[in-house]
C-alpha positions as CSV (number, residue, x, y, z in Angstrom):
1,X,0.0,0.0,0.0
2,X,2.9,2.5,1.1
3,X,4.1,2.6,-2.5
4,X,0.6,4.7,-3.5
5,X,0.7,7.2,-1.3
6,X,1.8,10.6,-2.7
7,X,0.6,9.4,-6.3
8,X,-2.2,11.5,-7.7
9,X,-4.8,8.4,-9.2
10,X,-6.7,9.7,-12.3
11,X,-9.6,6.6,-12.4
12,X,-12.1,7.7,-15.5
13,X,-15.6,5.0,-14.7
14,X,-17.6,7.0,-17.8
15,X,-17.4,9.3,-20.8
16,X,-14.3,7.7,-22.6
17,X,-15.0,5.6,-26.2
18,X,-18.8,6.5,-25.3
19,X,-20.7,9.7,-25.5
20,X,-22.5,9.6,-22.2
21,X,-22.3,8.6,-19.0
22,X,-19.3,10.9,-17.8
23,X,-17.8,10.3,-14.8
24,X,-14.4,10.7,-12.9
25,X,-13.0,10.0,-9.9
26,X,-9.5,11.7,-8.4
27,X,-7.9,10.0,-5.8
28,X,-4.7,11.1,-3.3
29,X,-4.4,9.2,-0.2
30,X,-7.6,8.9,2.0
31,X,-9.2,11.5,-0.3
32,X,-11.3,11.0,-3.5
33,X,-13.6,13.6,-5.3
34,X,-15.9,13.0,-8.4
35,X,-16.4,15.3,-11.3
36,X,-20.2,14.7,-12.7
37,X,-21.8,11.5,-12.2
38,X,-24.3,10.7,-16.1
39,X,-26.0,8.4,-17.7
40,X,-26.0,7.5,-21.3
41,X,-29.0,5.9,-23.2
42,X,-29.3,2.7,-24.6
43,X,-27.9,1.5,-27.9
44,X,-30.5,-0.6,-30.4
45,X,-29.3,-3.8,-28.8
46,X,-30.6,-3.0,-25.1
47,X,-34.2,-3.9,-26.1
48,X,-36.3,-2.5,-23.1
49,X,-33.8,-0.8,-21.0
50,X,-34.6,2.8,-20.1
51,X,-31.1,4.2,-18.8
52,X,-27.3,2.9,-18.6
53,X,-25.8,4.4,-15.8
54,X,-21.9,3.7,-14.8
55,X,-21.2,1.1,-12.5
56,X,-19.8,2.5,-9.0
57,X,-18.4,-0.4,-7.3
58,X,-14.7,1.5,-7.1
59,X,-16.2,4.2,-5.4
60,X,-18.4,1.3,-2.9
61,X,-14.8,0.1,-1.9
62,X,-13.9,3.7,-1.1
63,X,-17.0,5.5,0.1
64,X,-15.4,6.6,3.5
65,X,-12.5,8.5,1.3
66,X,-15.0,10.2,-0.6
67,X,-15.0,14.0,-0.1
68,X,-17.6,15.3,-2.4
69,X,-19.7,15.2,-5.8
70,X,-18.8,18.3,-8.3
71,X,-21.0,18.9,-11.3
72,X,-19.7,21.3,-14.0
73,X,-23.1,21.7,-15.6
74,X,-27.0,20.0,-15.9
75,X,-26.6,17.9,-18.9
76,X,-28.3,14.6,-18.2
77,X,-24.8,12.8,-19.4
78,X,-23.6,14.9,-16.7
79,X,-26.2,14.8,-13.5
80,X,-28.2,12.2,-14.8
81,X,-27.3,9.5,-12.4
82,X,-27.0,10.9,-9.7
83,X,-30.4,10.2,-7.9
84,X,-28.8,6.1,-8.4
85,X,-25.3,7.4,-7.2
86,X,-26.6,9.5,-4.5
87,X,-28.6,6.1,-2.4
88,X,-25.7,4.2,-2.4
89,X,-23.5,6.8,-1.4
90,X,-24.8,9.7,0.0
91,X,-21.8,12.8,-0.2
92,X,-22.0,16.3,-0.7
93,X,-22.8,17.3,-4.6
94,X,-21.3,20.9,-5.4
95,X,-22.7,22.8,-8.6
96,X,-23.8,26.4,-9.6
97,X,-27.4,27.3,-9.3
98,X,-29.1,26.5,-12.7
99,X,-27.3,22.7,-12.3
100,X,-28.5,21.7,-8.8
101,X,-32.0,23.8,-10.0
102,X,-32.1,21.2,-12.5
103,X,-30.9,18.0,-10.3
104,X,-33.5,19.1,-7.6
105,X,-36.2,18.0,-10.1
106,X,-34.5,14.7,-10.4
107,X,-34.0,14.1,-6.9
108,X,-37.5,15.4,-5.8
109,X,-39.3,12.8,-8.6
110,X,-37.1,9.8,-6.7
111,X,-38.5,11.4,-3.4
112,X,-34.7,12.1,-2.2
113,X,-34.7,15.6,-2.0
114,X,-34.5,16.4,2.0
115,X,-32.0,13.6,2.6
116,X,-29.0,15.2,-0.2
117,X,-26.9,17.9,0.7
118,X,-26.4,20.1,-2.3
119,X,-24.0,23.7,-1.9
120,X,-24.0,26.0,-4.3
121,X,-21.5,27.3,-6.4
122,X,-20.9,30.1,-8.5
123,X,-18.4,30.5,-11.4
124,X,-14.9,31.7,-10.1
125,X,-15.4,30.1,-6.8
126,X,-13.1,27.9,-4.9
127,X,-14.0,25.2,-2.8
128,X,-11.4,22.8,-0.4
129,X,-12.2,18.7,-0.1
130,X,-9.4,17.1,1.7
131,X,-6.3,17.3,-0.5
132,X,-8.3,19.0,-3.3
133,X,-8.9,22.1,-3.7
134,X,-11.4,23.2,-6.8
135,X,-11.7,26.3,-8.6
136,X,-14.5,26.6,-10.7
137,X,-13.5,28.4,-14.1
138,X,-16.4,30.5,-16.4
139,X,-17.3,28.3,-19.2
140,X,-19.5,28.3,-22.4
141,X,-21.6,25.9,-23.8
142,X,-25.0,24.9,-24.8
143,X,-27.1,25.2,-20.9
144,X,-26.1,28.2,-19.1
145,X,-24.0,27.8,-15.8
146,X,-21.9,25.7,-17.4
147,X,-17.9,25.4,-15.8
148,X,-14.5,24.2,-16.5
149,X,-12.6,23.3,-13.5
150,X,-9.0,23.7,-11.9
151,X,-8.3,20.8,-9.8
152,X,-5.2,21.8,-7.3
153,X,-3.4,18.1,-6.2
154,X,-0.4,18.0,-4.2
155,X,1.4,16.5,-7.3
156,X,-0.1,19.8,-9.5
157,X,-2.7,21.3,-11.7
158,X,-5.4,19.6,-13.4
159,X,-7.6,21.5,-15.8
160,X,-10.6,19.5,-16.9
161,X,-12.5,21.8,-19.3
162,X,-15.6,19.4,-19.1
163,X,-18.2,20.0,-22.4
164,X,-17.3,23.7,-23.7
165,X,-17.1,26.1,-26.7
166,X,-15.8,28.9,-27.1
167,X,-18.4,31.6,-27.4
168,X,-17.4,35.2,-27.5
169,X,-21.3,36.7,-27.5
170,X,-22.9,34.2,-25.6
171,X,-26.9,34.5,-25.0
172,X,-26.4,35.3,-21.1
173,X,-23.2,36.1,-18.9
174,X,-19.9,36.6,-20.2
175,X,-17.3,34.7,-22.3
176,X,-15.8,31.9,-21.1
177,X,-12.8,33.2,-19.2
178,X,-9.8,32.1,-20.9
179,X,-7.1,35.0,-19.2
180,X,-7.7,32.4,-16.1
181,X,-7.2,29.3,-17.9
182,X,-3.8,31.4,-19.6
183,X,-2.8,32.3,-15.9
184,X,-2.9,28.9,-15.1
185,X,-0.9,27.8,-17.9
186,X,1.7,30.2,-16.2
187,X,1.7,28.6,-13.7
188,X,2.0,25.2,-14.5
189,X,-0.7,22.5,-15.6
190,X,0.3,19.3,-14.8
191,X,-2.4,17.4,-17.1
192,X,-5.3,18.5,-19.0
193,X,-8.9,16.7,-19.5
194,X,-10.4,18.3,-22.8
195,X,-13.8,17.5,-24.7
196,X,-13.1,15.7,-27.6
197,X,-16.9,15.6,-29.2
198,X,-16.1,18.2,-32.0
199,X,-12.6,17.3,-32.8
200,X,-13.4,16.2,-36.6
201,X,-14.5,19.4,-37.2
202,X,-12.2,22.1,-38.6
203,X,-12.7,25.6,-37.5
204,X,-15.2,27.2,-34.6
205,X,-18.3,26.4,-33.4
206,X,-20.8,29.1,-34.6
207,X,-22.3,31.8,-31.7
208,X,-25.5,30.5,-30.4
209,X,-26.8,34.1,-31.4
210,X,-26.9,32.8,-35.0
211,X,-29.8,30.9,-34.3
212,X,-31.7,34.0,-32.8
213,X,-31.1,35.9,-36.3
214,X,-32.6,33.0,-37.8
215,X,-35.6,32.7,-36.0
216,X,-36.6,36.2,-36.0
217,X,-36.4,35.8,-40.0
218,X,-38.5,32.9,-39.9
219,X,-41.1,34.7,-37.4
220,X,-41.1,37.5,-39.7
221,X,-42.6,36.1,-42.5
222,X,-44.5,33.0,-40.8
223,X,-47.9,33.5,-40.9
224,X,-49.0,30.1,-39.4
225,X,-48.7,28.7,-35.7
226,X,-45.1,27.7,-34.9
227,X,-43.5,25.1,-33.1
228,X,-40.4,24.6,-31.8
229,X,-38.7,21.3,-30.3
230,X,-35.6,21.1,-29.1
231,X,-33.4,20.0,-26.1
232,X,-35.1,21.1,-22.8
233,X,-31.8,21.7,-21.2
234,X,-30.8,25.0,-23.7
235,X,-32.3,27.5,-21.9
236,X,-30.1,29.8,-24.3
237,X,-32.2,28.0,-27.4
238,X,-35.6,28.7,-25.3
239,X,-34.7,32.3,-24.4
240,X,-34.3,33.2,-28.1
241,X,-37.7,31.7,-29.2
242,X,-39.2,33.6,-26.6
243,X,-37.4,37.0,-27.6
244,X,-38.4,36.4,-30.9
245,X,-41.7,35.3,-30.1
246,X,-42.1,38.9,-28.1
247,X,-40.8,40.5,-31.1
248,X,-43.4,39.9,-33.4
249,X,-46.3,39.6,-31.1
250,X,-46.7,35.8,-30.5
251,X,-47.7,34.6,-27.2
252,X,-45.8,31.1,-26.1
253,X,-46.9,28.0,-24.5
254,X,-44.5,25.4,-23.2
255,X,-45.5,21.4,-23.5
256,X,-43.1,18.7,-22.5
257,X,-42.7,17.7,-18.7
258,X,-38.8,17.9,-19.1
259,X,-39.3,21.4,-21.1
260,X,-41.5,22.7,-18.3
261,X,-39.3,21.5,-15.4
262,X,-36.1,23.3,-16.9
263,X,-38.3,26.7,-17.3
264,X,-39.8,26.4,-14.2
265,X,-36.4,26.1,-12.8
266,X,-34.8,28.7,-15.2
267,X,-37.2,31.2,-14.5
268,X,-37.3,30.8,-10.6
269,X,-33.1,31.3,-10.7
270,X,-33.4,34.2,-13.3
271,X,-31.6,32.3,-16.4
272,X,-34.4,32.7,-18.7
273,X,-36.4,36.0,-18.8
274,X,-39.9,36.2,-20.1
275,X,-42.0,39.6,-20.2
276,X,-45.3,39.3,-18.3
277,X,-48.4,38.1,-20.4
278,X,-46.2,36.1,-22.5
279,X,-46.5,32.6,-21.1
280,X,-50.0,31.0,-21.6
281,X,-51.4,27.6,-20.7
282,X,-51.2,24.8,-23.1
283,X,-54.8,24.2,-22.5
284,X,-55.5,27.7,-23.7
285,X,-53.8,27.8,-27.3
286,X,-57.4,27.3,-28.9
287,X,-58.3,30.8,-27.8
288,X,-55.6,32.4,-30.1
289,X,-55.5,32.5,-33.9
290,X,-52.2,30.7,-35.2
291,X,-50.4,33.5,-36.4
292,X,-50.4,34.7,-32.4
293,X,-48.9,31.3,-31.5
294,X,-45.6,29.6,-30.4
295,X,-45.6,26.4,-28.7
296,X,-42.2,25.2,-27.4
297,X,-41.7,21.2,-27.1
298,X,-39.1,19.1,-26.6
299,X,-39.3,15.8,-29.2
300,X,-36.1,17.4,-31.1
301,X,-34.4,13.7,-31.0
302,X,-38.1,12.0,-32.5
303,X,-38.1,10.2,-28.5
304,X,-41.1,7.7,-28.7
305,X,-42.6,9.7,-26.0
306,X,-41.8,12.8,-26.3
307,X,-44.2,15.6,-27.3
308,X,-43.2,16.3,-30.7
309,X,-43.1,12.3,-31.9
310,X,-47.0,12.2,-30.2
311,X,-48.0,14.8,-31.9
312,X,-47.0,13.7,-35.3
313,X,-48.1,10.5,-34.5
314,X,-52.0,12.3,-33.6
315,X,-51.8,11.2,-29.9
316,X,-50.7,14.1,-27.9
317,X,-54.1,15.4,-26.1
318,X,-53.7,18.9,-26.4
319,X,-51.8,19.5,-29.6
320,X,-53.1,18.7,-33.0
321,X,-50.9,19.1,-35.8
322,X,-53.0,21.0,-38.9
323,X,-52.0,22.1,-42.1
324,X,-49.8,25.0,-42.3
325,X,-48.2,24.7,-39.0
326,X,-44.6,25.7,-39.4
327,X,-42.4,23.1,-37.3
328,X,-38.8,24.5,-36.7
329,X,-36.5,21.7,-35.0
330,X,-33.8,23.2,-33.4
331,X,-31.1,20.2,-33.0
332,X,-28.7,18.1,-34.4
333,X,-29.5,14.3,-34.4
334,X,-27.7,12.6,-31.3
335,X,-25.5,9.6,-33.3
336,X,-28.5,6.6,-33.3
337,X,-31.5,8.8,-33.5
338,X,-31.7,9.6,-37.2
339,X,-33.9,7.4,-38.5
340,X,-36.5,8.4,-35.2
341,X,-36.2,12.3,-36.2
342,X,-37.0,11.3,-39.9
343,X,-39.5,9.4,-39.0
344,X,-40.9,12.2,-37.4
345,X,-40.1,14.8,-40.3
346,X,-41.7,12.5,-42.8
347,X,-45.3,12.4,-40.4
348,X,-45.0,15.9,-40.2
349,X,-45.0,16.9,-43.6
350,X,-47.9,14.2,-44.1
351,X,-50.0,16.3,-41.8
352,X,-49.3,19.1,-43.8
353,X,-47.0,20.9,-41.8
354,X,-43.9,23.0,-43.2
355,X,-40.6,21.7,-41.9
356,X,-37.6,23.5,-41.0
357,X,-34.5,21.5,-39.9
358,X,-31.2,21.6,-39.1
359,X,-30.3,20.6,-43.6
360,X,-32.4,23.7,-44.2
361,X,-31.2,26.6,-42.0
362,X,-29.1,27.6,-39.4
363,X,-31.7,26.5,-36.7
364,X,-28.9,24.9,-34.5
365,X,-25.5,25.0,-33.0
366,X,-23.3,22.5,-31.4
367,X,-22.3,23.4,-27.6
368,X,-19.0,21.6,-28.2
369,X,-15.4,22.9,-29.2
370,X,-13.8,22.5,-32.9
371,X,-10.8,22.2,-34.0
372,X,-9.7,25.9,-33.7
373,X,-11.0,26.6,-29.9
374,X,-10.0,23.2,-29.4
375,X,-6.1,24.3,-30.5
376,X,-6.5,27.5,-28.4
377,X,-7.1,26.0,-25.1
378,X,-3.9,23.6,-25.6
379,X,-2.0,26.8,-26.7
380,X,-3.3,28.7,-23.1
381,X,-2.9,25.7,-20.7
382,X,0.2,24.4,-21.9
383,X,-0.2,21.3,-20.2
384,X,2.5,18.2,-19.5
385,X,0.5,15.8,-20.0
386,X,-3.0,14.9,-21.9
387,X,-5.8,12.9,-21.8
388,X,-8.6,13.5,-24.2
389,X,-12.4,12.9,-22.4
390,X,-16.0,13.3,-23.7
391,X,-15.8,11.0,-26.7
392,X,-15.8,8.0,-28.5
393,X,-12.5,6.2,-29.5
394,X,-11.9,7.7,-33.0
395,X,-12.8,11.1,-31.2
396,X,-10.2,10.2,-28.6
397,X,-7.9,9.3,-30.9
398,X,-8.3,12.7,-33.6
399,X,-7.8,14.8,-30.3
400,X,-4.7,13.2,-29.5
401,X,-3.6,13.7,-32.9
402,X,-4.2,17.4,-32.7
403,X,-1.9,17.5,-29.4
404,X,0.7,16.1,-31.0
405,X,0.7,18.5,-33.9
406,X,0.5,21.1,-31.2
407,X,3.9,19.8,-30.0
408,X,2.7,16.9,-27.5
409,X,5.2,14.2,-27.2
410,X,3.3,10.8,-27.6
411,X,4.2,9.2,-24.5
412,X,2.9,12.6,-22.8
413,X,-0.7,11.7,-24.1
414,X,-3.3,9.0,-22.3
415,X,-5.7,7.4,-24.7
416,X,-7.4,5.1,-22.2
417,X,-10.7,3.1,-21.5
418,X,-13.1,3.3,-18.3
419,X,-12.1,2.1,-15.4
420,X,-7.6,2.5,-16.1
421,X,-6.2,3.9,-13.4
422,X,-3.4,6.2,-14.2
423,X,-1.2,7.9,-11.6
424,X,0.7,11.0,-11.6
425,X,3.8,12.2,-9.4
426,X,5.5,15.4,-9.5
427,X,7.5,14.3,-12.4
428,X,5.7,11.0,-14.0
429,X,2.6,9.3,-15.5
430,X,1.8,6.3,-16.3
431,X,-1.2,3.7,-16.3
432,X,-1.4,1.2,-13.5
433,X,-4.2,-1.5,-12.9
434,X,-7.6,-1.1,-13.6
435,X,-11.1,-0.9,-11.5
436,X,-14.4,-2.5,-12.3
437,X,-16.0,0.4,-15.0
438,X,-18.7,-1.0,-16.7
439,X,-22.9,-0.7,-17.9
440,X,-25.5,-0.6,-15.3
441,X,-28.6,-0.7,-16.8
442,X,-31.6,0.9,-15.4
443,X,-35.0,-0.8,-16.8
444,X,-38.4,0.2,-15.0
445,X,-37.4,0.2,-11.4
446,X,-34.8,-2.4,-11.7
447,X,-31.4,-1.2,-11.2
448,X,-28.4,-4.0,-12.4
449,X,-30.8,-6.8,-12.4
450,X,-30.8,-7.0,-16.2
451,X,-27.4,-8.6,-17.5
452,X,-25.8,-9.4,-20.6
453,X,-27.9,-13.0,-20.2
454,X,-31.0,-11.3,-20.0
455,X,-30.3,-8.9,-23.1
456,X,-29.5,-12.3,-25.2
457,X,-32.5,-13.9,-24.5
458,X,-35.0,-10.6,-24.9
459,X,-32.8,-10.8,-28.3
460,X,-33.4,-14.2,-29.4
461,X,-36.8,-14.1,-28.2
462,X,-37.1,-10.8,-30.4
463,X,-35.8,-12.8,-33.6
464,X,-37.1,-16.0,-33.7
465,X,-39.5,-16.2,-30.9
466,X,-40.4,-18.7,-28.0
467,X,-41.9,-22.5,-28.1
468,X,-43.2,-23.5,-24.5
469,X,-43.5,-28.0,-24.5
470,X,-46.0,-29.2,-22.3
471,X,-46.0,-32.8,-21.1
472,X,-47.5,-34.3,-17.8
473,X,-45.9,-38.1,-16.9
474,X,-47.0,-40.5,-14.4
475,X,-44.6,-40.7,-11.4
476,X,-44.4,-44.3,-11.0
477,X,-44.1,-45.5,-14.6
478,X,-42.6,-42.1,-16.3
479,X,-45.2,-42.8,-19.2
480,X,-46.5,-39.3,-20.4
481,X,-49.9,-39.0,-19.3
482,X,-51.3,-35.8,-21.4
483,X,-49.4,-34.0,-24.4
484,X,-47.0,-33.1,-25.8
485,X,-49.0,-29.9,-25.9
486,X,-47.1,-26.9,-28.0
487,X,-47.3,-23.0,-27.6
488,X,-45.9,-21.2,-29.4
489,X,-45.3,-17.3,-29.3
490,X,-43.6,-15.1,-32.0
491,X,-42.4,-18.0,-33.3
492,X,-45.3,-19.8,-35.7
493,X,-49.0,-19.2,-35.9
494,X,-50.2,-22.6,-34.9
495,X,-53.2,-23.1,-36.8
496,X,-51.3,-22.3,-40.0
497,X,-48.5,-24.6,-39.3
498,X,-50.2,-27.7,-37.9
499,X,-48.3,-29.9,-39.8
500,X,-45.3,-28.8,-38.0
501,X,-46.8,-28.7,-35.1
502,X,-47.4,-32.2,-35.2
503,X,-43.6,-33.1,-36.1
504,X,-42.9,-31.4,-33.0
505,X,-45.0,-33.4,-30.8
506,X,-43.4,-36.7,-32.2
507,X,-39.7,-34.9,-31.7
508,X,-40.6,-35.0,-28.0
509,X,-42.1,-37.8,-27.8
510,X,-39.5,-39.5,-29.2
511,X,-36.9,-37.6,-27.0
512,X,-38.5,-38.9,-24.0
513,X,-38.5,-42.2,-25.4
514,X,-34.9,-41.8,-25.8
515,X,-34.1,-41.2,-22.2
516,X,-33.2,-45.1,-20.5
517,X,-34.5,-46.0,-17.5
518,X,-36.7,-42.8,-17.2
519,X,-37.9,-43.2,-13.6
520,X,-34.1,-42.7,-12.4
521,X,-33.5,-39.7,-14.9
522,X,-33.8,-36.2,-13.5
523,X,-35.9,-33.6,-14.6
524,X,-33.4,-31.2,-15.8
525,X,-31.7,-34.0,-18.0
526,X,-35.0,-34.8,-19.8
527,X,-35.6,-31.2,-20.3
528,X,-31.8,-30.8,-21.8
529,X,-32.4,-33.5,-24.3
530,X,-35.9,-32.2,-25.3
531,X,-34.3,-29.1,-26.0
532,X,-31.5,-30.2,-27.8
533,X,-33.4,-32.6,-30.3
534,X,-36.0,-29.9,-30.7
535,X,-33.4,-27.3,-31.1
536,X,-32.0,-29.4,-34.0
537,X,-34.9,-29.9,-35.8
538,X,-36.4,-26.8,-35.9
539,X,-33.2,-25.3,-37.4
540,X,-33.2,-28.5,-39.9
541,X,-37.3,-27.6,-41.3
542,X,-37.0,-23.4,-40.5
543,X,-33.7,-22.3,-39.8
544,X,-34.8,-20.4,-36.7
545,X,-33.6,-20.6,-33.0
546,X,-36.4,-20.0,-31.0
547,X,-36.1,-20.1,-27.3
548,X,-37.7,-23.5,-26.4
549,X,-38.6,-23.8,-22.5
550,X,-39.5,-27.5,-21.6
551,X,-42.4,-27.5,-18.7
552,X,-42.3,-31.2,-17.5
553,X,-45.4,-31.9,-14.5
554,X,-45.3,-34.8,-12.5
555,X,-48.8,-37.0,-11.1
């Protein structure tokens, strides 16, 4: 043990070869602290599962060393996990007031609220936990309140720049504050943690103020009822509609329980400002001709059941898409979701409604770095070493390609996966060990009890479908008394396949018959060689798998 101490342990349990589910964990003697604790959602593969939040059992190991929780903004792949985290370990979560706003709703739908202690931050603060202390840096990106962070270790400086771009007119506040990241190049950075989501692209990231000019054109010459979906989260996004909604005389009516959560909460701290009169009741909109009308939704990502995807789909309750509406979705599809958002486009238009997306018009902006601001924050920290965070592998791997053209010597720069552990001195770095770092997946109110075993048979049962035997045999003789008797589900309609059906029965049968001295033989054997000849011949006539579950009753 005495050959750790001193060492500075860098442990990443989310957020690297993923986009999601960011996590970290910094570790110097008895003292750990986490930066952001997300959740990701589930790839195609995950049939049913609602959520994938990281798995924790490091920090289980360690909970008496654990010092605090700091969140640098209120992205759900940044707070989204918490209410999980927070029962199993319940520590101190540190943030600025439009994050914690946000991860109060979270924590008040999992009835947690009283029992977490959350202490508010605001940007340019410094806060002390154990051996840490934290300064939290004035950021941009695309939720307000967002921060970078300077972590101060007794082995150095670590400047994790969490999700960021660099916007030099942003909506509300001020720039990001690069002189302070530049001072602490001055200084000395000892490692630097930098989003990676942007890196293939060359150049900046546009102003978020673009995408007010372009809605106030499109209000001007709409003459229809708008709607707007996009993330509930960019309260910079939301403000604009509603500025440009004021401009031209529109009054504005929220729907989404997300989108109404994060206004509710916006409003209360003063991050989003809207005039009196403005806001009006979703139930209301019937009162008001069309062209006096902006509903904002969320649905930008075609969810199944979001607002926007129920309303295309003519099952939302309050909102009917009609002819004419004007639709504007302000987003870029999340990698997975494209064929969802077309989907959604496609219904639209069937309606009748006029699309506007992101192909047609400068309705969105990515909250994350390019290459250029990307180059610029390397150029200011000056860091010795690098690891590249918030990103999947070929992201990873494009950053650390731009630190080396920067001047980064290879050996200086940490391409790792979840759960390495890599520890720093004064004067070294290097990866040592690993910790467990994997998926837990959330489904309904099951939390980890769905496993990779469970996945593969909701997969097979989703391909070929599921045949239940049914035989009864007399105890004393093991002669079958009633059946074979065949269900089957997703598999074959039975009435159109009797023939088959039939087959199967004498497959069994003659299973059974197979198995010597069947008074001795245990259940579970009879049910394994059932299977297996069943198994065999169902490939033979269909060349389907279907999950075949044996039910054997004994009188």
């Amino acid at each position: 043990m005495t050959k750790n101490k001193n060492k500075l342990k860098v442990v990443p349990l989310g957020g690297l070869q993923e986009i999601g589910k960011n996590i970290t964990v910094f570790e110097y003697d008895d003292d750990i602290i986490v930066v952001d604790c997300g959740l990701a959602f589930p790839e195609d593969e995950m049939l049913g599962i609602d959520l994938v939040i990281p798995d924790i059992t490091y920090l289980l190991k360690n909970r008496d060393k654990v010092r605090g929780i700091i969140l640098t903004h209120g992205h759900e792949d940044h707070i989204g996990a918490l209410p999980y985290v927070l029962k199993e370990i319940n520590v101190p979560v540190y943030g600025t007031k439009l994050t914690l706003g946000l991860l109060e709703y979270k924590l008040e739908e999992h009835d947690m609220l009283p029992d977490v202690t959350l202490k508010t931050v605001n940007q340019g603060d410094t806060i002390e936990l154990g051996a840490f202390r934290v300064e939290f840096i004035r950021s941009t990106h695309s939720i307000a309140d967002s921060v970078a962070l300077a972590i101060y270790t007794p082995v150095g400086i670590i400047v994790h720049t969490s999700d960021f771009k660099i916007d030099y007119t942003p909506i509300e506040g001020e720039p990001m504050d690069l002189s302070r990241l530049a001072e602490l190049g001055r200084k000395g950075v000892l490692l630097l943690m930098c989003d990676s989501t942007n890196v293939e692209r060359e150049g900046y990231t546009m102003s978020e103020r673009t995408v007010g000019d372009t809605f106030e054109n499109i209000f001007k010459n709409a003459r229809s009822r708008i709607l707007i979906a996009t993330f509930a989260s960019n309260v910079h996004r939301v403000q604009q509609a509603i500025n440009a909604a004021v401009k031209f005389g529109r009054k504005v009516a929220i729907c989404g329980r997300s989108m109404i959560n994060v206004m509710n909460a916006a409003i209360k701290l003063g991050y989003l400002n809207v005039p009196e009169g403005v806001l009006i009741d979703i139930d209301s909109i019937n009162r008001y001709n069309p062209d006096q009308l902006v509903i904002i939704t969320t649905g930008s990502q075609g969810e199944p059941m979001s607002a926007l995807t129920r309303m295309a789909a003519s099952e939302h309750r309050k909102v009917e898409i009609v002819p004419g509406d004007l639709v504007i979705i302000s987003a870029n599809p999340i990698p997975g979701n494209e064929k969802l958002i077309s989907r959604v486009i496609n219904e639209l238009f069937k309606k009748g409604a006029d699309v506007i997306y992101e192909a047609l018009a400068d309705i969105h902006v990515s909250g994350h770095a390019c290459q250029e601001e990307l180059k610029l924050i390397h150029c200011l920290v000056k860091p010795r070493y690098f690891m590249p965070v918030h990103g999947e592998y070929r992201h990873l791997i494009q950053h650390a390609n731009l630190a080396k053209k920067l001047g980064m010597p290879p050996e200086n720069i940490f391409v790792v996966e979840n759960g390495k552990v890599i520890e720093f001195t004064q004067n070294s770095a290097k990866v040592n060990g690993s910790v467990p770092a994997g998926n837990i997946l959330v489904d309904g109110l099951g939390v980890g009890d769905v496993g990779n075993i469970v996945l593969r048979d909701r997969k097979l049962l989703s391909q070929d479908g599921l045949i239940i035997v049914v035989i009864t045999i007399e105890n004393e003789s093991g002669n079958i008394v009633a059946g074979p008797d065949i269900i089957s589900r997703g598999f074959v309609y039975v009435r159109e396949s009797e023939d088959l059906m039939e087959q199967v029965k004498e497959v069994v049968k003659n299973a059974l018959e197979k198995c010597e001295d069947r008074k001795r033989m245990d259940w579970a054997t009879r049910k394994n060689v059932i299977k297996e000849d069943l198994r065999d011949y169902i490939y033979e006539k269909t060349k389907r798998k279907p999950m075949i579950l044996p039910i054997i009753m004994e009188v």
